[in-house]
N, C-alpha and C positions, 0 to 999 in steps of 0.2 A: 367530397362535396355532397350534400346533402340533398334530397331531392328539393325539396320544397325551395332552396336558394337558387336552384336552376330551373326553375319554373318560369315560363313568361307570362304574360299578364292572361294570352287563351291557358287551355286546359293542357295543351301539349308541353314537352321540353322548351327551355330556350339554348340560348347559342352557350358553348363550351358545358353543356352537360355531356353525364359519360355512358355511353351507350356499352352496356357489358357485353360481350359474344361470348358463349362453349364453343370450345373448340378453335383450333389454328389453321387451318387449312384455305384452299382459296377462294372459296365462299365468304369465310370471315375476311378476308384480305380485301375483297373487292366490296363486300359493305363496309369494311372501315373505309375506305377511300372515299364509297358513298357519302359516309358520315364527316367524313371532313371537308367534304364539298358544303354541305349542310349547316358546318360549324361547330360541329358536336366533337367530343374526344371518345376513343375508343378503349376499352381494358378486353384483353384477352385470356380468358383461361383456358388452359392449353399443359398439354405433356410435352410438347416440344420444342424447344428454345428458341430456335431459329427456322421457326415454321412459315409458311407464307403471308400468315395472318400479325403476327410479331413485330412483320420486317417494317410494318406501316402503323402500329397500333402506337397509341397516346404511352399504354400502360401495359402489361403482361405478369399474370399470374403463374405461376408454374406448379400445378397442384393435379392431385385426381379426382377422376370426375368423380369419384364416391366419400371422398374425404369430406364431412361434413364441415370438419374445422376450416376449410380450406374451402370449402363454397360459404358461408357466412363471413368469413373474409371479404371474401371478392365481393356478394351482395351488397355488403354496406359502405364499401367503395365508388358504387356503380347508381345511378337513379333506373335504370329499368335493365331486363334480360332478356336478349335472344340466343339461339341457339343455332350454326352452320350445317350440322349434320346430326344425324337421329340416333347413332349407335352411343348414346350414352342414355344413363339409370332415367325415367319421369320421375321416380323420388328423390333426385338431386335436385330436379325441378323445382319440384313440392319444396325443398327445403332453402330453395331460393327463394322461391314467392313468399314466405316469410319474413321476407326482410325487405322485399321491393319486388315493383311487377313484372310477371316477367311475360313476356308473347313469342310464339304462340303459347297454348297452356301445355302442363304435363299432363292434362287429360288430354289434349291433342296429338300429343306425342308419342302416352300410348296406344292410340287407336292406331297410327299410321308407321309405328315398328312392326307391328306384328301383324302379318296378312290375314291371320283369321281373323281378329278385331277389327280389322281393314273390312274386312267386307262384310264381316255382320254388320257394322255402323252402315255401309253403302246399301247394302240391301233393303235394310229398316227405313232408308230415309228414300228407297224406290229408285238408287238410280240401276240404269242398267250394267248389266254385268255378265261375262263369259259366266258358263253354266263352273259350279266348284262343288266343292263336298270337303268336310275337313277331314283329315284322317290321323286317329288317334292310337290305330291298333291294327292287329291284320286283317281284322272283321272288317273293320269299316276302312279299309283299304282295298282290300274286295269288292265290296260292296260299290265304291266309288268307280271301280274299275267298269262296273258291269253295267251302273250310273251313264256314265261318261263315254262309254264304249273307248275304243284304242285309233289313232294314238293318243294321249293326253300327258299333260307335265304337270311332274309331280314335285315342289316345293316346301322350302325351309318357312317359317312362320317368321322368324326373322332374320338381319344380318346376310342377307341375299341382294346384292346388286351387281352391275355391269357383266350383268349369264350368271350368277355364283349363285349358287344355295340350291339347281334348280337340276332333275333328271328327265328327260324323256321319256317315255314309255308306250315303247309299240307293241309289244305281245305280252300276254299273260306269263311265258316264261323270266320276263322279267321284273317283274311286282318287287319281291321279298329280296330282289340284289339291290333295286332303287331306295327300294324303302329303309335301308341297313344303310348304304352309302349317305344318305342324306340325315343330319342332327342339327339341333335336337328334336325331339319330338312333342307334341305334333305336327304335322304336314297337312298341306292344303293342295288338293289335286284339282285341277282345272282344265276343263272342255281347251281342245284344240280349237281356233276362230278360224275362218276363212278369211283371214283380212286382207286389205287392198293395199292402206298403211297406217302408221302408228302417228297419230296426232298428241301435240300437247298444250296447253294451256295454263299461264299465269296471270293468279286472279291473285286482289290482293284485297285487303277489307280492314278498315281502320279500326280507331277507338269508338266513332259514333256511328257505325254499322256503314256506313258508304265503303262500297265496293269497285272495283275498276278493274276489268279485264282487258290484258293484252291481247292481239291476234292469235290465232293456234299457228303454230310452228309440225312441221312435216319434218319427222324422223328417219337418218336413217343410221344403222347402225355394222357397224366389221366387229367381228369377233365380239358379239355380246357387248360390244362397249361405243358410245354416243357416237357418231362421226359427225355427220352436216345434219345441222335445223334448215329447212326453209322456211323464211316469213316473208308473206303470209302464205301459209299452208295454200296449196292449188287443188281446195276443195269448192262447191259449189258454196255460195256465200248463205244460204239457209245451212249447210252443214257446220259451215262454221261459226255461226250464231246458235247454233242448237247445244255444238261442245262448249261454248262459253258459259252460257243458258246452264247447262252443268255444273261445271265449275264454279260458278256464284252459290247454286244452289249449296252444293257440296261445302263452300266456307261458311255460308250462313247457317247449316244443319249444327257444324263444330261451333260457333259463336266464334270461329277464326278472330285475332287479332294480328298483323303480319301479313305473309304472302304466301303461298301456297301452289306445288305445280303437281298437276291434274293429266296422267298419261290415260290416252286411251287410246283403244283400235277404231278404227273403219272399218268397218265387213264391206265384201261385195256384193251387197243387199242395201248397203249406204246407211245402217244402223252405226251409232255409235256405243259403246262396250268399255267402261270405263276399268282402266286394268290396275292404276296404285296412286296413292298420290306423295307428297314430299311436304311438310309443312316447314319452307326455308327456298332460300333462292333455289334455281335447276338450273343444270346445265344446257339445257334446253333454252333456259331465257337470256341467254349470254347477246345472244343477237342485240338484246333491247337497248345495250353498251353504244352500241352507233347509231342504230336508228332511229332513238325514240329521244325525244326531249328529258325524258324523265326515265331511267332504267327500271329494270327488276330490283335493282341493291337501293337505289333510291327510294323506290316506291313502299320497299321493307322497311328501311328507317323510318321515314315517315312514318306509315301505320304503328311502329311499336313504338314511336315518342309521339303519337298524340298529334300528330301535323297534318295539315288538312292535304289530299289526293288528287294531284291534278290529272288529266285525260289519261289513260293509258293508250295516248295516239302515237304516231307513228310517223316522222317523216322521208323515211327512205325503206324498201323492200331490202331484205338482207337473206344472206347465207352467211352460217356460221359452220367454221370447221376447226373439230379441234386436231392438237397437235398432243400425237403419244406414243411414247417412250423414245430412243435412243432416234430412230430411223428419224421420224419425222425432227428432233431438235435437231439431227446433222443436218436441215435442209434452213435452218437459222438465219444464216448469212445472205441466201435466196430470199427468203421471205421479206427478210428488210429492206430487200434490195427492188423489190414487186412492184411498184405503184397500184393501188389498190387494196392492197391485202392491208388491214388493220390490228397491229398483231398485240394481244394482249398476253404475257409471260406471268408466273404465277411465284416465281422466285424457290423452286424447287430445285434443291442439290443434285439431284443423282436423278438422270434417266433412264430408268427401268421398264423394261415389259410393259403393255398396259398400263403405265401412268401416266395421266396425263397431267403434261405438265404446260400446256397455253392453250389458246384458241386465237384464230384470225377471224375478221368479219370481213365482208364484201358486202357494199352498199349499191343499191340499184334504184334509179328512180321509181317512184311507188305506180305501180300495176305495170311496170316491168321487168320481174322476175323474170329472169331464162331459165329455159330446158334444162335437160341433165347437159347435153354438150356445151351448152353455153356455159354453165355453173361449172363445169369443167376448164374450160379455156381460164375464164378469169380466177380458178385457182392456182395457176403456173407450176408451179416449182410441185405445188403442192397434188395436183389430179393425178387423180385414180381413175385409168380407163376400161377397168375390166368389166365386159357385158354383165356381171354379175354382182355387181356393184350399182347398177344403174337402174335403180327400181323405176316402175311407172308413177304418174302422179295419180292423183285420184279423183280428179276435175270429170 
């Protein structure tokens, strides 16, 4: 199908055009769903056959992301390109956009893989940001130490998510063990924050610059990897107009096309410290699946076919929790069994350590989110009562 045949009479897509995704995973799965709620058909390219993205997709490519013959394929199959996750080439990008448009850009792509581009672009455009120093060598590893005073983490530039890529360092004896453990080089060292908690933000920003920001969602995280969002974050409502207020700015500095989610800290000083962003749905925005008229995956489609962006409002307060590895799928049959729990599965074979393979939502009428015990109770099967687990809010 050719773009111009799947055009509607506005500037956007119309119905049964084909929205290409990189990538199989369950980001691409829940935008393709998006998109067929939408009307649109979805092609997948993917290394994995029977990936979660596949299991719902119109079409499916099976190619690498670097094989050129194998992305101009898929492009000229497809009227526009997005992308599910960041660990592939921006010059597969580039050689997609060649042939159809693809959002976000692979200039987007490279600023928000690699964390030194990451925060020279954030720095340049004034937002704020944890103190950092990039390190290229032992000098200016050093250097950054003496900078930054101890403790401070010391960081992969890319290919680092859920704790990975990343070493602590509390004394001087430990410099040149961190710095050797952690590749490739270079590394980017960054001030310890005193934060209260880790805030996040999905802003999404069309084809004619109209922008639309969801509430921030309150993180909290086991073992380095996602656990419960609360929306709306239980911050003071100036705070959390200020990290949206961010967030916008931040899409409109990139000329975003797409969605975008925007982590930052809370210090206990009530500053906000914006710490990485994602240019593609976040698992953070999973919540917006129940409570919001129009999700995260929806709001993405739109944006990258050209469809105009209704409120990013909200009608019900949520906790989202995901489900990961073996322990939490053996609690399956509870969860279904829950009333409340709204359980979304991603269609992953094999539970593994740290993979997550669902998330549940819990909906609340709006401006009554409960406490940590309350958010407890109504996850059943699923809470976790350990006092160490149960961070304060930041209201």
């Amino acid at each position: 199908m050719s773009a111009s045949s799947s055009r509607s009479s506005s500037s956007g897509l119309g119905p049964n055009a084909v929205i290409g995704i990189v990538g199989g995973g369950q980001l691409g799965r829940m935008s393709a769903m998006a998109a067929a709620r939408l009307g649109f058909r979805t092609h997948i390219l993917t290394q994995e056959a029977n990936g979660p993205a596949a299991q719902v997709a119109h079409a499916v490519t099976l190619g690498a992301y670097e094989d050129h013959t194998a992305l101009e394929a898929f492009a000229r199959a497809v009227d526009v390109v997005t992308f599910e996750f960041e660990n592939i080439s921006a010059d597969a990008l580039d050689c997609l956009a060649q042939h159809c448009p693809v959002h976000p850009s692979g200039a987007i792509l490279r600023i928000s893989q690699d964390r030194l581009a990451e925060k020279t672009f954030l720095s340049s455009a004034e937002i704020p940001l944890a103190p950092w120093h990039a390190v290229t060598d032992h000098a200016s590893l050093h250097a950054a130490a003496e900078a930054l005073g101890f403790p401070f983490i010391l960081k992969t530039t890319r290919n680092g998510y859920d704790g990975k890529g990343q070493a602590r360092v509390y004394e001087a004896a430990q410099l040149e063990e961190a710095f050797a453990s952690l590749a490739p080089h270079p590394l980017v060292a960054e001030g310890m924050v005193d934060f209260a908690c880790e805030l996040s933000v999905m802003v999404v920003r069309g084809t004619d610059g109209t922008t639309r920001c969801f509430a921030p969602g309150l993180n909290h995280h086991r073992d380095g990897i996602l656990d419960l969002t609360l929306a709306p974050a239980p911050v003071p409502q100036e705070t959390a107009q200020q990290a949206q207020a961010l967030a916008i700015t931040i899409a409109e500095k990139l000329d975003l096309v797409g969605i975008l989610g925007v982590e930052m800290f809370l210090d206990r000083s009530g500053a906000l410290l914006v710490n990485e962003m994602a240019p593609r749905p976040h698992n953070s925005g999973h919540w917006t699946m129940d409570a919001c008229p129009a999700d995260q995956f929806e709001m993405h489609i739109r944006a990258v076919a050209g469809l105009p962006l209704p409120p990013a409002i909200r009608h019900s307060d949520a906790v989202m929790k995901n489900l990961v590895g073996p322990d939490d799928m053996a609690l399956w049959p509870q969860i279904l069994a829950t009333p409340g729990l709204l359980p979304h599965l991603y269609g992953k074979e094999e539970a593994r350590d740290g993979r997550k393979m669902g998330h549940v939502n819990i909906l609340f009428p709006c401006g009554s989110l409960p406490g940590a015990l309350g958010i407890q109770d109504a996850l059943g099967p699923l809470a976790t009562r350990a006092e160490e687990e149960q961070e304060e809010d930041c209201a």
